[in-house]
C-alpha positions in Angstrom: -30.4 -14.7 -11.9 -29.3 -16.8 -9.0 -32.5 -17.5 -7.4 -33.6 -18.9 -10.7 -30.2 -21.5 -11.0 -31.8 -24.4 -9.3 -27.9 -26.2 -9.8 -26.3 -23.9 -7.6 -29.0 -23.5 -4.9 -29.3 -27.4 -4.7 -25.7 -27.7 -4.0 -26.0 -24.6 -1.3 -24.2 -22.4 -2.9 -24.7 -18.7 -1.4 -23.8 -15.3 -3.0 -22.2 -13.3 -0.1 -21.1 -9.8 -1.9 -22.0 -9.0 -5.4 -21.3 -5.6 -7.1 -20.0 -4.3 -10.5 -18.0 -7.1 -12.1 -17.2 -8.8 -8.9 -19.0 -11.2 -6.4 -18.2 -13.9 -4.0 -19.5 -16.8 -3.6 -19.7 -19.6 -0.9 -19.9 -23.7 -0.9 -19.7 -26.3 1.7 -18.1 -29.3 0.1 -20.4 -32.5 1.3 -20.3 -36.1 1.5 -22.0 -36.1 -2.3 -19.3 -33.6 -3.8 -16.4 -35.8 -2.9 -14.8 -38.2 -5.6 -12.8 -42.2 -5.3 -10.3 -40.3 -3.9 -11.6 -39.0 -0.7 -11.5 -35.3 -2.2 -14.0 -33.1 -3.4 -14.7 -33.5 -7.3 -13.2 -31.4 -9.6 -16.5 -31.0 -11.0 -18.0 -29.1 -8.6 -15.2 -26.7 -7.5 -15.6 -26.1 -11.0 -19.5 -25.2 -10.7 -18.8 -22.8 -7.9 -16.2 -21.0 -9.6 -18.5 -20.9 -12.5 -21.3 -19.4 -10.7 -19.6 -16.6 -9.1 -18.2 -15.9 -12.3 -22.1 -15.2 -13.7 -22.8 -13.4 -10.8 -20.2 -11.0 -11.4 -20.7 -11.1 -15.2 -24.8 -10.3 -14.8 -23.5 -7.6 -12.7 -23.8 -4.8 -15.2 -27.2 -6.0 -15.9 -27.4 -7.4 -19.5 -28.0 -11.1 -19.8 -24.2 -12.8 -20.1 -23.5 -16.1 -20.3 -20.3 -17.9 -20.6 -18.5 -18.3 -23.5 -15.6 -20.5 -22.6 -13.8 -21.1 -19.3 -10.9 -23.1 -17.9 -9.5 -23.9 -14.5 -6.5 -25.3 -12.9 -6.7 -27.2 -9.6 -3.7 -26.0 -6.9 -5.0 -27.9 -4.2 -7.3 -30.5 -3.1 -10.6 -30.0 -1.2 -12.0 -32.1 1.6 -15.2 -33.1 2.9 -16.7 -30.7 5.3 -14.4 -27.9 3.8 -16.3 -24.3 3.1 -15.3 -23.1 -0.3 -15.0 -19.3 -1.2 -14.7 -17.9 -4.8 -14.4 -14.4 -5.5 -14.5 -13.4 -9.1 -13.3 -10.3 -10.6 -13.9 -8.6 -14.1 -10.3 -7.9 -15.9 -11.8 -6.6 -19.0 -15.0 -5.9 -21.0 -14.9 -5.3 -24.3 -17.8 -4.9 -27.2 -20.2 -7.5 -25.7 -17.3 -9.6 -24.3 -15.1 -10.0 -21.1 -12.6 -11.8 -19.1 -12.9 -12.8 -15.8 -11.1 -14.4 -12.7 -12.5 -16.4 -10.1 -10.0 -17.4 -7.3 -11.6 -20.5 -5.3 -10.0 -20.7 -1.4 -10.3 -22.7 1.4 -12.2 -20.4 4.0 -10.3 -20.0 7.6 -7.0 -17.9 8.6 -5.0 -19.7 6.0 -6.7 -20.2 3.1 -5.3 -22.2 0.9 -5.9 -21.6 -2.7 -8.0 -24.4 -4.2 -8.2 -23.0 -7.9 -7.3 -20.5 -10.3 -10.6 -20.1 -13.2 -10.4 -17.9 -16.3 -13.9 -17.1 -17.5 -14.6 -15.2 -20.5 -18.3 -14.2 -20.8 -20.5 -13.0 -24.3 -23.3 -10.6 -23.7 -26.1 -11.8 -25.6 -29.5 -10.5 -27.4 -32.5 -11.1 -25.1 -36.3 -10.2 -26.5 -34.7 -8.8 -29.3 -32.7 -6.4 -27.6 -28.8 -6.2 -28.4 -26.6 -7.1 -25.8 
């Protein structure tokens, strides 16, 4: 699924682990991901989070996309910064689930960037039920 996501692979966004309902993900934030305010744009600590949350999501094999998601921003990223998220399956149920993606700054201490809630929808594909 990822080698088809031309978003994330422009931005450079590499998937480091990936198993059953959990995968990690990694970003370097660049002079085009940072906002006005000398930080890095919302936006796309937002699409990283997002991303490692369909990689773990698409872990189980049936397509799932997302049906909803929100995130809260701790902390502000920087230019040059390497982002990690790691996302983590809570629940499945039926064809749905919840998932968390924590996004950190990598190094010793790192700081938590933002907290993302993801809840996915397996859907029908071909005609097959999800």
């Amino acid at each position: 699924m990822l080698d088809a996501d031309a978003a994330s692979r422009a931005l450079g966004i590499e998937l480091t682990e990936v198993s059953d309902g959990h995968a990690v993900a990694t970003m370097t934030v660049t002079d085009l991901m940072v906002n006005g305010h000398d930080i890095a744009h919302g936006g796309y600590v937002f699409l990283l989070a997002d991303t490692a949350f369909a990689c773990a999501c698409n872990s189980h094999g049936p397509v799932t996309v997302a049906a909803g998601a929100e995130v809260s921003f701790v902390a502000s990223a920087r230019l040059g910064d390497v982002l990690v998220a790691t996302a983590d399956e809570r629940t499945r149920f039926g064809r749905n689930g919840i998932y968390d993606v924590t996004v950190r700054r990598a190094g010793a201490e790192g700081a938590v960037i933002a907290e993302f809630r993801g809840r996915s929808r397996t859907i029908e594909r071909n005609g097959e039920a999800g």
